[in-house]
KOLLO-854934 format. One line per field, with one value per residue (C-alpha): residue in three letters; y, z, x. Coordinates in Angstrom, 2 decimals, always signed. Example, Ala and Ser with C-alpha at 12.3 -4.5 7.8 and 13.67 -1.06 7.14 Angstrom:
<recs>
res: [ALA	SER]
v: [-4.50	-1.06]
w: [+7.80	+7.14]
u: [+12.30	+13.67]
</recs>
This chain:
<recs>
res: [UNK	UNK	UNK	UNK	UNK	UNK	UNK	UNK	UNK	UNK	UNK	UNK	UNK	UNK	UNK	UNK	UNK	UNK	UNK	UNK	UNK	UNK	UNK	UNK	UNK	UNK	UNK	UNK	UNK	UNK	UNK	UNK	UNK	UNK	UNK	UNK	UNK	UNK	UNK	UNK	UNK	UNK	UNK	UNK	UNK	UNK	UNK	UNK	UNK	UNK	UNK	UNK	UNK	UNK	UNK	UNK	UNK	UNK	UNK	UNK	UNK	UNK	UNK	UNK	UNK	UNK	UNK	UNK	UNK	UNK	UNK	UNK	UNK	UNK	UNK	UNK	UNK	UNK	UNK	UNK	UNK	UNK	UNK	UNK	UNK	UNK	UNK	UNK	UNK	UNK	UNK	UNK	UNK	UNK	UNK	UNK	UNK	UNK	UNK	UNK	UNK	UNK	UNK	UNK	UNK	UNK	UNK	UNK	UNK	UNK	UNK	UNK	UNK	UNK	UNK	UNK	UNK	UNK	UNK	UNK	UNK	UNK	UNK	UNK	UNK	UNK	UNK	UNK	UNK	UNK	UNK	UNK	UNK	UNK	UNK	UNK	UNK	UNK	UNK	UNK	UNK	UNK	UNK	UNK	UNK	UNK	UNK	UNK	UNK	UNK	UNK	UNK	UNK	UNK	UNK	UNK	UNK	UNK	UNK	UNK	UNK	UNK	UNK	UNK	UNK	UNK	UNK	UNK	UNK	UNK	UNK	UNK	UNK	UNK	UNK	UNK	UNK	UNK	UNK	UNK	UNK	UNK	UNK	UNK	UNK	UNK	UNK	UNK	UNK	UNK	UNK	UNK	UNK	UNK	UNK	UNK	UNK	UNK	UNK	UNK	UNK	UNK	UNK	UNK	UNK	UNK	UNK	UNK	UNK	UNK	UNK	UNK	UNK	UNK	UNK	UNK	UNK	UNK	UNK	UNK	UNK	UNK	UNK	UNK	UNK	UNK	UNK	UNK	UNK	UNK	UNK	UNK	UNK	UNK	UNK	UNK	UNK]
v: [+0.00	+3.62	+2.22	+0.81	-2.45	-3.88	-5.73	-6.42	-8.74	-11.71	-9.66	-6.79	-8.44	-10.00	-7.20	-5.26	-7.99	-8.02	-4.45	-4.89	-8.45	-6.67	-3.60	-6.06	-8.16	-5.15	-4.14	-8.36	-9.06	-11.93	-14.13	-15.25	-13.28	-11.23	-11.42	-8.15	-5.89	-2.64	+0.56	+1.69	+4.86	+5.90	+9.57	+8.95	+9.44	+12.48	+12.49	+11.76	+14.88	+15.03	+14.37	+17.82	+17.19	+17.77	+20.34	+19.92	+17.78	+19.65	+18.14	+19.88	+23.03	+23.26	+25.41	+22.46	+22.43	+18.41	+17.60	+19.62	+17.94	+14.18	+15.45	+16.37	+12.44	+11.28	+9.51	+12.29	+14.36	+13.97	+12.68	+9.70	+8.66	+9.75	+6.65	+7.15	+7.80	+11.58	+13.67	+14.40	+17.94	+20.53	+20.45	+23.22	+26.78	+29.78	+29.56	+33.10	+32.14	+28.74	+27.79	+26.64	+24.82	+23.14	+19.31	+17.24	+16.06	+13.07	+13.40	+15.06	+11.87	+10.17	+12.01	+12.09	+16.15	+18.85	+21.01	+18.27	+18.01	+21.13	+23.27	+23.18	+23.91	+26.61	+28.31	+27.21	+29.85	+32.66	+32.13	+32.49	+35.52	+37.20	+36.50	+35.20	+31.60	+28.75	+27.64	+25.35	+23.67	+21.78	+21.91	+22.86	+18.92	+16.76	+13.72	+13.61	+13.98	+11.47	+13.65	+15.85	+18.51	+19.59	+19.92	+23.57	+22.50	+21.33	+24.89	+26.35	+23.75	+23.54	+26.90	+26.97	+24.00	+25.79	+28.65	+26.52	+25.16	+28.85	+30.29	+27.00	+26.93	+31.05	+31.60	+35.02	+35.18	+33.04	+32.36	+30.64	+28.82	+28.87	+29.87	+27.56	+27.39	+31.31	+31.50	+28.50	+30.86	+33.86	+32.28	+31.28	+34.83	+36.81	+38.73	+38.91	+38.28	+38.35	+41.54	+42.48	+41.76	+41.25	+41.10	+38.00	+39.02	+36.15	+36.05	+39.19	+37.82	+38.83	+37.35	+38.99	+36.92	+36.75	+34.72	+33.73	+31.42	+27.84	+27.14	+24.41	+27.06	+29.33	+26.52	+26.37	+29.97	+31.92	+35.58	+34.44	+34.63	+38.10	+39.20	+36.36	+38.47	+41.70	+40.11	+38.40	+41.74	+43.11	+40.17	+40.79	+44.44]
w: [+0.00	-1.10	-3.00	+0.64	+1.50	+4.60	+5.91	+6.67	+4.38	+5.95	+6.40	+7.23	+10.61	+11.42	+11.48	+13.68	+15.53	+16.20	+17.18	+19.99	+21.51	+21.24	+23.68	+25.81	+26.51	+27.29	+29.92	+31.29	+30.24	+28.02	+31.28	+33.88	+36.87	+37.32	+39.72	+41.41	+41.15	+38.84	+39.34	+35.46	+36.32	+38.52	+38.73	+37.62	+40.59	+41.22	+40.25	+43.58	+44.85	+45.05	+48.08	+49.68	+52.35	+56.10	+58.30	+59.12	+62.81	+65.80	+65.57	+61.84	+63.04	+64.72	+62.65	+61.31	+57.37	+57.93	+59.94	+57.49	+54.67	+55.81	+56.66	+52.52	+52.09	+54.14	+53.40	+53.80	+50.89	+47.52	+45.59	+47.96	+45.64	+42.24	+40.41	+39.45	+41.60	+44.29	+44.59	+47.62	+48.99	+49.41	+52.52	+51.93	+53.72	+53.49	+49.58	+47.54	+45.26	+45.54	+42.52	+42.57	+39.58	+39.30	+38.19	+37.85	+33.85	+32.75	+32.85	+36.55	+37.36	+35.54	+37.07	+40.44	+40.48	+39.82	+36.32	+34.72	+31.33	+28.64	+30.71	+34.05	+31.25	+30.31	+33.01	+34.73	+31.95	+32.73	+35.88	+35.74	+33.23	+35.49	+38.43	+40.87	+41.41	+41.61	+42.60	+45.04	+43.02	+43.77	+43.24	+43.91	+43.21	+44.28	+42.07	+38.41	+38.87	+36.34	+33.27	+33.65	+35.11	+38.42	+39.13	+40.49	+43.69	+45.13	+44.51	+47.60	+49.73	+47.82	+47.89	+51.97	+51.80	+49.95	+52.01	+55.42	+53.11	+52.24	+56.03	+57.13	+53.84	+54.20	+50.53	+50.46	+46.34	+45.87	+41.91	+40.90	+37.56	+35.98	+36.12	+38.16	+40.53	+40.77	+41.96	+44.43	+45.98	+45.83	+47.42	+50.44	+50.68	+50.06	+47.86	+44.65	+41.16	+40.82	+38.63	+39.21	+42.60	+45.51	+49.29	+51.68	+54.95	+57.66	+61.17	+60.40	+57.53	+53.73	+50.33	+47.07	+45.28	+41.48	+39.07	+35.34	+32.48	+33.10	+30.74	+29.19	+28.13	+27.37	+24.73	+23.10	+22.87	+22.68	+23.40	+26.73	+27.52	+27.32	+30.32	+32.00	+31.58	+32.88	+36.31	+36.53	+36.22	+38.82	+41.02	+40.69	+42.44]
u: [+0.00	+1.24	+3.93	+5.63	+6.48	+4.44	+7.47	+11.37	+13.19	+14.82	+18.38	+17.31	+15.11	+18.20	+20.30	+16.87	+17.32	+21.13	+21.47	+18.80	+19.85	+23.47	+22.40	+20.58	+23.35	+25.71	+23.22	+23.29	+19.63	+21.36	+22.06	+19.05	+20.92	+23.86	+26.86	+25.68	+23.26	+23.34	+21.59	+21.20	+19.96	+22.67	+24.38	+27.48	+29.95	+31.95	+35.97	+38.03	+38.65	+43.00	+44.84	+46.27	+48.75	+47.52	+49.19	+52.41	+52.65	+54.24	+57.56	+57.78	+56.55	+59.83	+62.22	+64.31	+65.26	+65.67	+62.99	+60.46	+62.03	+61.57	+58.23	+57.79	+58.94	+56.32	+52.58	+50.84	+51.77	+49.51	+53.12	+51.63	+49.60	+50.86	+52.84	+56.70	+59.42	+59.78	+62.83	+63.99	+63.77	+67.14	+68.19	+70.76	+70.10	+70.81	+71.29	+72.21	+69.29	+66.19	+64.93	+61.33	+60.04	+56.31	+57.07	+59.94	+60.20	+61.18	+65.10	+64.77	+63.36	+65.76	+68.69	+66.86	+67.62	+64.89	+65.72	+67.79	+68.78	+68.40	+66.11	+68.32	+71.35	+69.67	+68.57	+72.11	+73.65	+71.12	+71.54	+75.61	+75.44	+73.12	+76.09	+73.51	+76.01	+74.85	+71.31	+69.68	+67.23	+63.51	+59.94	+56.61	+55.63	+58.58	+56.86	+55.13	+51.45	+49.41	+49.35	+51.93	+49.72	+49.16	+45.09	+44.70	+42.70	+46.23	+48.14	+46.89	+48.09	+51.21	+51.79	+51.77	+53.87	+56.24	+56.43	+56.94	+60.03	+61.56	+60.89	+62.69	+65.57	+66.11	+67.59	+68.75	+66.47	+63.59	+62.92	+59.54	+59.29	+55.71	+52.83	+51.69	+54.49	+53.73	+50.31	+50.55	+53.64	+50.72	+47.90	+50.38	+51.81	+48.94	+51.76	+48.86	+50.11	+53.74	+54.92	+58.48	+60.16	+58.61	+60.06	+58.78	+59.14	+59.51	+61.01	+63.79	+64.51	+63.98	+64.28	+63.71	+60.71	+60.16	+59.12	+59.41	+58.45	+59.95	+63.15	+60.87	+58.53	+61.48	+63.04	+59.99	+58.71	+62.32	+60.96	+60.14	+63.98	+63.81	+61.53	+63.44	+66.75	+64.99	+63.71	+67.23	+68.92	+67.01	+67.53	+71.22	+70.55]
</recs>
C-alpha cells in the first residue's frame, strides 16, 4: 500500500534484531541473573577529589630544614599517591638564590635532580650571566602527577607548603618557575600576582621573590627569555 512495502526482508530483521539483543546483553539481560546488582539509572559518581597534604605535625613546626624535609617524604603528601618515583627535597640553607620549579620532567626523574637536562642547562647559563652563582634547586611537586599537570585544587596547599620550606631553607632570592608554581607561591603569601620583585618578609629575615616562564617554556617559545633576563637583572641588584 502507497507504493511501501508492509514488511522487513529476511536480512534486514536479522540485522533489527542483532542491534537490539546486542544492547541487551551489554546491559546483562542476556544471562538469567547477574553477579551483582546494577543501578542503570545511577548519577554517575563524582571524580576523587585530590589528596592535599595535612598540616604539618608539631615536631615539623619546629624550625628544622631536615625535619620539614623528611616530613615532605612522608605519606601524607599527595606525591603519595601519584605513580613514578619523588625527589627528595634541598636540605641546603641559606642559599644566595632557591629555585622553585612546578614538576619534575622526565630526565629530573631520571637524574633524580629537579631542572635536569636542557632546561636546568639553560637556566644554569642565565643564571651564571646574570652572576647570581649557583642555585639550590627543587619543586613545587617533588613527584610527576598522572598527566603531567598539576590539578589547580592542590596549589593552595602547595603553595603553603612551599612557604613553610623557604621560612625554614632562608635563601637570600627566591625564583619561581611557571605559572603555576607562581600563583601557588601567591595564594600562600597573600603577595597577589607576581609583577616584578617582591620582598617576603619572615622572622627578620627577607628574600627577594620573582618569578618567570619555566626554561621548558622558554626553549619552546624563545621571546620568553627576554623578560626572564629583565627580572634576573634586577635580582642581581
Amino acid at each position: 500500500m502507497w507504493g511501501s512495502r508492509s514488511s522487513l526482508t529476511k536480512d534486514e530483521a536479522q540485522a533489527l534484531a542483532g542491534s537490539l539483543t546486542d544492547w541487551w546483553a551489554l546491559a546483562g539481560v542476556d544471562v538469567a541473573a547477574g553477579d551483582a546488582p546494577a543501578d542503570w539509572l545511577r548519577r554517575a559518581a563524582a571524580p576523587p577529589t585530590p589528596l592535599i597534604a595535612a598540616s604539618p605535625p608539631a615536631a615539623v613546626i619546629a624550625p628544622s630544614l631536615a625535619a620539614y624535609c623528611a616530613w615532605l617524604a612522608g605519606p601524607d603528601q599527595p606525591e603519595a599517591g601519584w605513580p613514578g618515583p619523588r625527589l627528595a627535597a634541598a636540605t641546603e640553607s641559606d642559599a644566595a638564590i632557591l629555585v622553585v620549579g612546578d614538576v619534575p620532567d622526565l630526565a629530573d626523574l631520571d637524574a633524580g635532580a629537579p631542572l635536569a637536562g636542557a632546561p636546568g642547562d639553560l637556566l644554569a647559563a642565565a643564571l651564571a650571566a646574570a652572576a647570581l652563582g649557583t642555585p639550590v634547586r627543587t619543586a613545587l611537586a617533588l613527584a610527576r602527577p598522572p598527566g603531567g599537570m598539576l590539578d589547580a585544587a592542590l596549589l593552595p596547599a602547595l603553595g603553603a607548603r612551599l612557604r613553610g620550606y623557604v621560612e625554614r631553607a632562608r635563601p637570600r632570592r627566591l625564583l619561581l618557575l611557571g605559572d603555576r608554581t607562581s600563583r601557588a607561591w601567591s595564594a600562600a603569601s597573600g603577595g597577589g600576582t607576581l609583577d616584578g620583585l617582591q620582598r617576603f618578609k619572615h622572622d627578620g629575615h627577607t628574600v627577594a621573590v620573582g618569578a618567570i616562564a619555566h626554561p621548558r617554556d622558554m626553549i619552546r617559545q624563545p621571546y620568553l627569555k627576554a623578560e626572564a633576563w629583565r627580572l634576573l637583572r634586577h635580582m642581581m641588584d
